[in-house]
N, C-alpha and C positions, 0 to 999 in steps of 0.2 A: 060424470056429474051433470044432473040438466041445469043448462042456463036459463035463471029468468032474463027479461028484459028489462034493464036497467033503466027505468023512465025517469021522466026530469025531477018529481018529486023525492025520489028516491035517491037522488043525486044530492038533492039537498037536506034530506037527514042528515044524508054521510056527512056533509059539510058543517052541521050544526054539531058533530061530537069535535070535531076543529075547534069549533066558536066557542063551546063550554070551557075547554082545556083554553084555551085563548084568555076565558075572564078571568079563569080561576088563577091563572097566574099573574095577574094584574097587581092583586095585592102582594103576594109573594116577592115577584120581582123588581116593583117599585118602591114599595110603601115598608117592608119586612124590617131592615134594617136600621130605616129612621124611624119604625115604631120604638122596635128593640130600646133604642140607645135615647131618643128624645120624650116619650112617654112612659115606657117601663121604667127607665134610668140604668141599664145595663151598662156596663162600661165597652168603649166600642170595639176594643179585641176579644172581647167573649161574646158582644151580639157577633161580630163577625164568625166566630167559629160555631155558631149555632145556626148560623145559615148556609155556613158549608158543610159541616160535618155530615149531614144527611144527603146529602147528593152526594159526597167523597162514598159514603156505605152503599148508596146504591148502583154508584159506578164500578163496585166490587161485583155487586151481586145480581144487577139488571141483564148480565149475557142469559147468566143459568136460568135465574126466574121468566125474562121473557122466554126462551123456550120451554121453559116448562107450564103456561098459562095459556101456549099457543097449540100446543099437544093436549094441555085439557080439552081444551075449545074441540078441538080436532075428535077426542074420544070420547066426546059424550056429542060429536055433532051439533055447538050450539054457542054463538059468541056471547048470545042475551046475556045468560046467569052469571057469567066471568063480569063482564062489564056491570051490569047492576051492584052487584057486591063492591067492585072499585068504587062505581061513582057514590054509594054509597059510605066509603070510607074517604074518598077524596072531598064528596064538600062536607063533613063532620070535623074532619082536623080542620078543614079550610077554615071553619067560623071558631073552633077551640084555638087555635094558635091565636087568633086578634082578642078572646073573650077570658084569659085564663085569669083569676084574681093576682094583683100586683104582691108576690112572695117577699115575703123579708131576706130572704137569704137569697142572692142573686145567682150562687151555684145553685140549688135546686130550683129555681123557676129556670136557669139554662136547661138543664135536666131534662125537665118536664118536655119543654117548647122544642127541646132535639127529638124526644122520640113522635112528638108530635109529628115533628115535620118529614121522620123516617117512615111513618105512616102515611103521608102524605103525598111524598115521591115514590113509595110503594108502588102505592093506588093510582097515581098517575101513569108511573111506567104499564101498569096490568093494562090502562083504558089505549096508550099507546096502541102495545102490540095489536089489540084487537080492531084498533082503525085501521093502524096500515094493514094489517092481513086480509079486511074487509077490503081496503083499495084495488089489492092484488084479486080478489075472488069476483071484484064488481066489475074486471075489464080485462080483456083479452088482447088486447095490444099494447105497445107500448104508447099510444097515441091516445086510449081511452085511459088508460092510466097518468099520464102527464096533465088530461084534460080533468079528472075528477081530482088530483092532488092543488092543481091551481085554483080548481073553486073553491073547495076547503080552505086552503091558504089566504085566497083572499079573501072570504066571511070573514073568516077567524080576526085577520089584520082589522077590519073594519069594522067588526064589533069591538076589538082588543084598543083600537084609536079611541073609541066611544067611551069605552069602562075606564081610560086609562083618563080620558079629561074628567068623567064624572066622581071617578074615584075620591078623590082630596076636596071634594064637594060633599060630595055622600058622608063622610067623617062633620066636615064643620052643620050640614046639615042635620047628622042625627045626633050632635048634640057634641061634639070638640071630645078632645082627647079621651083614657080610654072606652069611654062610651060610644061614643062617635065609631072608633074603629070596629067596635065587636058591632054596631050599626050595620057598618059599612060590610062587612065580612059575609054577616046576614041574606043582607039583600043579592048582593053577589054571588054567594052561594044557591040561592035561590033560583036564581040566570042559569046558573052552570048545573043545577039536575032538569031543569026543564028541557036544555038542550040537550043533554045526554040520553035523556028519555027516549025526547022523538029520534032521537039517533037508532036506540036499538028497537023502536019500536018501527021504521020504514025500512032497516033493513033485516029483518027477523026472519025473512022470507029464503034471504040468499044462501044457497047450497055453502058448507062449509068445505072448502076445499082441503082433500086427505093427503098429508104429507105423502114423498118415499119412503116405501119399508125402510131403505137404507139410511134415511135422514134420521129419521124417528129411533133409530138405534145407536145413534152417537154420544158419545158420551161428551162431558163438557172438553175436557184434555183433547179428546179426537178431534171435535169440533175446530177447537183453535191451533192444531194442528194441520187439521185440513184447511183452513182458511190463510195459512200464514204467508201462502207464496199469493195469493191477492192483496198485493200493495199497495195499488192504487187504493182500494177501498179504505186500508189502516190510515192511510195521506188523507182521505178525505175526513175521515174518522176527527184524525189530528187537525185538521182544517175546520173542521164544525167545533171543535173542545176549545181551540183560541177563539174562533169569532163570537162563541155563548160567552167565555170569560173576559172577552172586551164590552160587551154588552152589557154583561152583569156589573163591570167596574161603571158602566156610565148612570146604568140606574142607579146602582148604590148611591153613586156619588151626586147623582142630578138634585136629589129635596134637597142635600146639604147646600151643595152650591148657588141653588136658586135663594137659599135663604140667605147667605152669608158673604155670598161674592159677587153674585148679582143684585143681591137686597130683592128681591119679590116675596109673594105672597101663594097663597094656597093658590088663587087664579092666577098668577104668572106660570103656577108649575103647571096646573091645566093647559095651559095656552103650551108650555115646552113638548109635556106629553105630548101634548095634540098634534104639533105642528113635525115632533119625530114620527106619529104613526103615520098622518096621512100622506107626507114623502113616503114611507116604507112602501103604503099602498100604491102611491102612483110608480114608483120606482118599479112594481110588481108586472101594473102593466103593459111598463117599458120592456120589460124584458125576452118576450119574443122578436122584438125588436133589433135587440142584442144579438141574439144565436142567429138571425139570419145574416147579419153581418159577418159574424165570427164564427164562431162556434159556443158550446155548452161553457167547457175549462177556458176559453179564451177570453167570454165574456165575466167570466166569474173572478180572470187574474185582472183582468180588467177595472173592475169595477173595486177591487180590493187594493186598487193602489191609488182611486179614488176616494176612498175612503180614510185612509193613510191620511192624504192631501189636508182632507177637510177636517180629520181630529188637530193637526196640525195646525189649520186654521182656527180651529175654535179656541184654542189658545188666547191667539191673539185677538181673535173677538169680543173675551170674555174682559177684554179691558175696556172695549166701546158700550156705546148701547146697547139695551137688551135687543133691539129688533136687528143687531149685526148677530148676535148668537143665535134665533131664529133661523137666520138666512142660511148659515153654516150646519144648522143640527139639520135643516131642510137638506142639503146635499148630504149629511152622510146617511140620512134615511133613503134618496134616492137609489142610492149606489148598493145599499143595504137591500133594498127590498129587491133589485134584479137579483141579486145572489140569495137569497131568500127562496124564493121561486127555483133556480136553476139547480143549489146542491142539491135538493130532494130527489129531483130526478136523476141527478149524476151520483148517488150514492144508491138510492136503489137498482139504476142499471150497472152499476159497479158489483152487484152482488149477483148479479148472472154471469159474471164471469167464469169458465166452465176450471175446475180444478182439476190439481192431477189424479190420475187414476179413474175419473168419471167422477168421483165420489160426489154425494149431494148434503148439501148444508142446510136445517130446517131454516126457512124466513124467519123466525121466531127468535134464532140464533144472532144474527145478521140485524135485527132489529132491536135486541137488547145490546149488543153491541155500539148503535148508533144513538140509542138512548144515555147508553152509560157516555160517552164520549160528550153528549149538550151535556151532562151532569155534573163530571170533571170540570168539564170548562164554567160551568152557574158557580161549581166548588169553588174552584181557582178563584174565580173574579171575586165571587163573594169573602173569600177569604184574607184578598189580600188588598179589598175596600176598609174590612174592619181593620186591619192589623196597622194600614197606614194612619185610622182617624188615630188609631191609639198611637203611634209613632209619632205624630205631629201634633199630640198635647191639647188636642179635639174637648171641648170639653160640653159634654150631654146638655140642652137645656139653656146654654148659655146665651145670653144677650147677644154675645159679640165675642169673639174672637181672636185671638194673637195676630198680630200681621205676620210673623213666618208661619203660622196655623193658615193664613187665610193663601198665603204664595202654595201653600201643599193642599192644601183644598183645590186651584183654579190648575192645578197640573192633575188632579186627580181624576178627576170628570175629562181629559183632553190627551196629556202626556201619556198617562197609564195605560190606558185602552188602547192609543198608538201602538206600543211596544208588543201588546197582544196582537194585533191587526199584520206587523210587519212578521211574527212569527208562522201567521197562520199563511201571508205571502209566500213564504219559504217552502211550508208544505206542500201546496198549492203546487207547486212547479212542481213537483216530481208527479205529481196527478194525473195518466191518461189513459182515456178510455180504450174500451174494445174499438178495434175499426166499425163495426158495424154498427155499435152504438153511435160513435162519434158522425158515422156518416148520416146517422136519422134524426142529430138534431135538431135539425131545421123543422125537419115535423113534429117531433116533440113539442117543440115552441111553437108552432102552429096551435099545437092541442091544448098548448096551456093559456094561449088566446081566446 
């Protein structure tokens, strides 16, 4: 394969298909839920199964389809037409799902809005594989690779901070409920094919790199058979599925709580947004910081039981001032965002682990894998945000409240995600690298400086 030379502009394409994937999940992850249930009027155990059930399907089916989107790519020599086709179907559901006319029948508008959103996590998992496999084809060490996944990481964070305060602004701006929202979807959508664009337009140039014969012939059963004696990878796997489903329980639950427990407004949620991404960022670039202290998994058990700490504290914050839950959601964004930064690296070098027998495993495989696994965990969270608003007598729309409604609300945003956090602890520890990974990650973190 000839290598081009991978110059600074080209560096920050790749970073901008980060940044797209970054807005487009803004709405998604934040706002999805309390559309569902507060403007649709959904009832909140069926919005919640309509925000899981489509990451649950593609967590099935994300190992097979990323390898088989990554062997496209591969046999027709060309990441361009795979990736335009997604982003193409990624911001078309993105603005369908906020824009669909309010159904009388709240099973078929669920309906509609799941396979929406099965389309949607599709087309996200398809634009996935072809950035990390762009990451692996634009760098040859494990030092340029650590350094181009941290720049991307952090655009994406700092555009994702941005979208994420303007978001609930963009809605009361283009005009309040559901106008507002299909507004909002609009213009976001917009952000996210422009960045996609320049993405496959700066790197169009880069040699597509050709799997092994022997990879390329596995079938799915072989594949996760060949894979099964690397466990660290599966621990990391299960590691990323709880920290995505404690995340997902805090967004879900964050518009609730800002309205009902902390009594704020569209700008106080801006201000929470804001205040959890820009810790995440600076958390981000604490964290070569971390690994030269410790190491990769050291820093990452580390920071995970800081995390712990501070969902635990916000508990108890959420009975003071709004500016003590600030202060608290600032630490767990800190703590977040060094482990942010550090699993990517330690699950990708977790997948050079060499197997028995020599045998070679496509990236593409390894990559649907690690998709399906954030998926399960967005499912899980999402799933079990809606099921509690429905469990605790939540009611869509309301004024105000129950007081045992509002004590399972200020544990849901806090308690809930804890218990995810301490699951993903557990995994965590059986976690450890190659020696010789483990011995470069000082450099790695170097790179992602």
């Amino acid at each position: 394969m000839n290598k081009i030379k991978i110059v600074g502009w080209r560096r920050v394409g790749y970073a901008l298909c980060n940044v797209g994937m970054g807005i487009g999940a803004v709405p998604t992850n934040v706002l999805l839920l309390y559309y569902l249930t507060e403007v649709v009027g959904l009832h909140a155990g069926l919005a919640g199964l309509v925000v899981a059930l489509p990451k649950l399907w593609d967590a099935l089916v994300d190992p097979m389809f990323g390898g088989w989107v990554d062997q496209l790519a591969m046999r027709t020599g060309r990441r361009g037409p795979v990736t335009l086709v997604a982003c193409g179907g990624y911001v078309a559901t993105l603005i369908l799902v906020f824009s669909l006319p309010i159904i009388a029948s709240p099973s078929q508008y669920a309906v509609v809005a799941t396979l929406l959103l099965i389309a949607f996590s599709t087309s996200q998992t398809a634009i996935s594989v072809m950035q990390f496999a762009r990451a692996s084809e634009m760098s040859t060490t494990p030092l340029e690779l650590s350094s181009l996944l941290s720049l991307s990481t952090v655009a994406a964070q700092v555009l994702s901070v941005i979208c994420s305060i303007l978001a609930p602004m963009l809605v009361v701006w283009a005009g309040g409920g559901a106008t507002g929202y299909a507004g909002m979807a609009a213009q976001l959508g917009a952000l996210v094919a422009i960045a996609i664009l320049i993405f496959v337009f700066s790197t169009r140039d880069v040699p597509v790199r050709a799997t092994a014969p022997d990879a390329a012939a596995l079938s799915l059963t072989a594949s996760l058979r060949a894979t099964s004696d690397n466990r660290s990878f599966f621990y990391l796997i299960a590691f990323v599925a709880c920290t995505n489903a404690g995340a997902a329980v805090i967004f879900g639950f964050l518009p609730f709580a800002n309205r009902y427990v902390l009594g704020g407004d569209n700008g106080s949620l801006a201000v929470l947004e804001g205040v959890l991404g820009i810790s995440v960022l600076v958390g981000m670039l604490f964290a070569p910081g971390f690994v030269k202290r410790f190491d990769i998994i050291a820093s990452m058990r580390k920071c995970n039981v800081v995390v712990g700490g501070m969902m635990a504290l916000l508990f108890v914050a959420s009975f003071g001032p709004l500016w003590g839950t600030w202060l608290v959601i600032a630490g767990v964004g800190l703590a977040s965002g060094v482990i942010g930064v550090l699993v990517q690296t330690a699950t990708l070098s977790s997948t050079r682990t060499p197997l028995k027998g020599g045998v070679v495993v496509a990236i593409g495989f390894y990559l649907g894998i690690m998709l399906a696994g954030m998926k399960i965990g967005n499912s899980a969270g999402s799933f079990a945000s809606g099921q509690l608003l429905a469990l605790i007598g939540f009611i869509p729309g309301g004024a105000t409240q129950a007081d045992a409604t509002l004590v399972w609300l200020r544990a849901g945003y806090t308690l809930l995600p804890l218990m995810f956090v301490i699951a993903a602890g557990l995994f965590l520890t059986r976690v450890w690298l190659p020696k010789e990974q483990a011995a470069s990650a000082p450099t790695l973190a170097a790179g992602a400086a």
